[in-house]
C-alpha positions in Angstrom: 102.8 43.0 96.8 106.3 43.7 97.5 107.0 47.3 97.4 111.4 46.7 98.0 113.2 47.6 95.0 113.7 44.5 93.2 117.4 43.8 91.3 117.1 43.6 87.3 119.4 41.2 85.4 121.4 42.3 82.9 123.4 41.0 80.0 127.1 40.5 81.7 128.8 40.6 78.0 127.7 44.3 77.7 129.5 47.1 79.2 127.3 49.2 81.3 127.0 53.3 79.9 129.3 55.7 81.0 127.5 58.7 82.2 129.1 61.9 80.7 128.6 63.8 84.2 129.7 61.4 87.1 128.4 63.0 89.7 124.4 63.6 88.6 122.9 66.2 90.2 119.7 64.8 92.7 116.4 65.4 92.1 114.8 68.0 93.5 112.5 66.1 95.9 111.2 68.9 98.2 108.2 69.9 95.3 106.8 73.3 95.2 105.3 73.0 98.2 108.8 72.8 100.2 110.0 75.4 98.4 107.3 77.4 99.2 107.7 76.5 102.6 111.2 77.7 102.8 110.5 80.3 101.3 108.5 81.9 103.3 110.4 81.2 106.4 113.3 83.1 104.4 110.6 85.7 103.9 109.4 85.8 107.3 113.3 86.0 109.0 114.6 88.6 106.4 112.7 91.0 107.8 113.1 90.6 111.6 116.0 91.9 113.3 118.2 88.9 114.4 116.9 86.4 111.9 116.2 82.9 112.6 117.4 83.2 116.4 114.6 85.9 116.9 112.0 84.0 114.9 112.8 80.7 117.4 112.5 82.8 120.5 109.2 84.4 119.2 107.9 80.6 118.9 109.4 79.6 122.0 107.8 82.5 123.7 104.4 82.3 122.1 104.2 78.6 123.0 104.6 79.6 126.8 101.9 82.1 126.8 99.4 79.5 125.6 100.7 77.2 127.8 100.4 79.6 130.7 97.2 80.8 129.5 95.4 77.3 128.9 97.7 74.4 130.5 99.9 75.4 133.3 100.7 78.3 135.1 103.9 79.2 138.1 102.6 80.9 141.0 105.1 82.2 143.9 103.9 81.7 147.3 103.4 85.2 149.1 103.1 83.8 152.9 103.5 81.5 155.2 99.9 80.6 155.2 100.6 76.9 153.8 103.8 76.3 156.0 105.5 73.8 156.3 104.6 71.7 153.2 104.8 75.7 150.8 107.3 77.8 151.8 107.6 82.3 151.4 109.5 82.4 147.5 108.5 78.5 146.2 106.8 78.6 143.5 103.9 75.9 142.4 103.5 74.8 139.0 99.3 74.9 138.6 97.4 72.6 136.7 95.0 75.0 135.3 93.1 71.7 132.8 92.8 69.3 136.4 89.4 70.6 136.3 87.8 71.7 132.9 86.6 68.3 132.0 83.9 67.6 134.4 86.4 66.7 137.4 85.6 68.4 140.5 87.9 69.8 143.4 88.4 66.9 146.0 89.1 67.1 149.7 92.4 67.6 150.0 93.6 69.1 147.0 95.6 72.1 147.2 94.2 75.0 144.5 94.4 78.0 144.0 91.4 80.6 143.3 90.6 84.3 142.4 89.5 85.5 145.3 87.6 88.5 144.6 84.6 89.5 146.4 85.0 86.7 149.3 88.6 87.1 150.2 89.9 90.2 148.7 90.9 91.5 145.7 94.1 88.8 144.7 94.7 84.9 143.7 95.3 82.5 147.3 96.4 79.1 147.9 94.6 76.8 150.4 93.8 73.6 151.2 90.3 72.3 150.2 88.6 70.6 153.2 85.1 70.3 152.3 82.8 70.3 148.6 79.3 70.8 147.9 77.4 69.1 150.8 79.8 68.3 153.2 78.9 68.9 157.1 83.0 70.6 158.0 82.5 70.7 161.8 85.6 72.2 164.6 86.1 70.7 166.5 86.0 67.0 167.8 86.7 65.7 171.5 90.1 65.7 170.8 90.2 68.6 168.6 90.2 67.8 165.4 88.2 68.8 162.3 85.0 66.6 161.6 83.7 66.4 157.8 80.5 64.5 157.5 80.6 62.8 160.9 84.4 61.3 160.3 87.3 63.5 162.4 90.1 64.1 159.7 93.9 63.3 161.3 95.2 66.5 159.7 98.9 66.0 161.4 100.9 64.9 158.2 100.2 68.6 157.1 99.3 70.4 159.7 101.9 73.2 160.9 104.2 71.9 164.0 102.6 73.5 167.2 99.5 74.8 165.9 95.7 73.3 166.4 93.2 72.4 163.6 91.4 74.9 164.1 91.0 78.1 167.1 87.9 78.9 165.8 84.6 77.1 166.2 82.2 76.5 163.1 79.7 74.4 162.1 79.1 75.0 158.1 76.9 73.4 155.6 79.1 73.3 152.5 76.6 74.8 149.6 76.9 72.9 146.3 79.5 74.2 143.7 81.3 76.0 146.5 84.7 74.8 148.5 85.4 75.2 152.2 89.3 76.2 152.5 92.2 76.1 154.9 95.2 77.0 155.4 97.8 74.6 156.7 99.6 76.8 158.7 96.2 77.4 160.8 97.7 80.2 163.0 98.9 82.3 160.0 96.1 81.5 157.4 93.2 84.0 156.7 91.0 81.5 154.8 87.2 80.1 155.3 87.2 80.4 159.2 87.8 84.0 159.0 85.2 84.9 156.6 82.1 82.8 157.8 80.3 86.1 158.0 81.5 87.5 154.5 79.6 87.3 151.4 79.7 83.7 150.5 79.7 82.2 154.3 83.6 82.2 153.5 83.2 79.3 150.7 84.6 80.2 147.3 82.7 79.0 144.3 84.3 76.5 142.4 83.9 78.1 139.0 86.7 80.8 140.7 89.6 77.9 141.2 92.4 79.1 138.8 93.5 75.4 139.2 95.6 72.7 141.4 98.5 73.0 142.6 100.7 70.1 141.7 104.4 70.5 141.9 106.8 72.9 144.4 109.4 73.7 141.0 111.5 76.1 142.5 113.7 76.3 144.1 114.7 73.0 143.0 116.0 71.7 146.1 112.5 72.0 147.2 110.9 70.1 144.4 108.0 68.3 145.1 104.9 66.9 144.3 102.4 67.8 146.2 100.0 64.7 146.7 96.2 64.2 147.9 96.4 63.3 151.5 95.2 59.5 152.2 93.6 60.6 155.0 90.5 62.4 153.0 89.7 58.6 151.1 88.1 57.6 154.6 85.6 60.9 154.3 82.4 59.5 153.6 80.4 60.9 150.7 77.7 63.7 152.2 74.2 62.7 152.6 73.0 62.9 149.0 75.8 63.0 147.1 76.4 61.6 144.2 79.8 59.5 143.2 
């Protein structure tokens, strides 16, 4: 059926009815549920100071804390230990959802984790280099980081000058638990240094805050900060699954 209003015809000898108010007044199409509506809003602003401006910065600011608290969260970057790709003062925007629906860290990925009882007593940024079951081996013939039997060209990100690693290692990633570095390897206090710590210096997975995805300030430094290609030619560890 056609719902457009359809024209009437009407007898052309008849003079059509002057309205005694020419301007009608509209209809009140709101209901009482809009004016109940408004009318608690007007409540609501009457009695805060500043009115309707502090009520939309209230909202605004109440939409940030769950968005910091569930979504996405700024972190500043404390040290040079991620050099040359995060800089002292930039500050990553975290994806703090990239893993609560059954995806896993991958190699490569930069997160950042709570690490409490394995690091020390604050949140750190690294680079993960090996997940549950992968064999992270330093070094190669040529001195570079081997994970499950495949050496890992780490020189896109790697900091200018230094070496993949000055510290030998041969670690058994357990399942559920990362293997982390720094990519300024010279300045980084990360898996390496804690082989002998509580946790074999791996940090569980379950204490990722999330990844790092963005550089957002300063904005001449925005960036997004990518999985490096190099980590697709890792194979899978002996027994993995996917």
């Amino acid at each position: 059926m056609d719902t457009e209003a359809q024209s009437t015809e009407r007898d052309r000898s008849s003079r059509p009815a002057v309205s005694a108010d020419p301007s009608p007044e509209a209809p009140d199409t709101d209901g009482p549920e809009g004016r109940s509506r408004f009318a608690l809003v007007a409540w609501i602003t009457d009695r805060i100071p500043g009115g309707r401006f502090s009520l939309t910065l209230l909202i605004c600011l109440l939409f940030l804390l769950l968005l910091n608290a569930f979504m996405a969260q700024p972190f500043q970057i404390p040290s040079g230990s991620m050099e040359n790709g995060l800089r002292i003062g930039d500050r990553v925007l975290v994806n703090k959802l990239a893993y609560r629906f059954g995806a896993r860290p991958q190699r490569g990925d930069v997160v950042v984790f709570d690490g409490t009882g394995y690091f020390g007593d604050a949140d750190y940024i690294k680079r993960v280099v090996g997940v549950g079951g992968d064999h992270v081996v330093c070094c190669d013939k040529e001195g570079r980081i081997e994970v499950n039997g495949r050496s890992v060209d780490e020189s896109t990100f790697l900091y200018p000058g230094d070496s993949p690693s000055t510290v030998d290692f041969d670690v058994v990633v357990p399942d559920g638990m990362l293997f982390v570095l720094g990519d300024h390897r010279s300045h980084s206090s990360d898996s390496r240094d804690h082989l002998g710590s509580p946790g074999g210096g791996m940090i569980p997975v379950d204490d990722v805050i999330g990844r790092a995805d963005w550089i957002v300030w300063p904005f001449a430094h925005l960036t997004r900060l990518d999985r490096p290609s190099v980590y697709a030619r890792v194979p899978a560890a002996e027994g993995a699954h996917g």
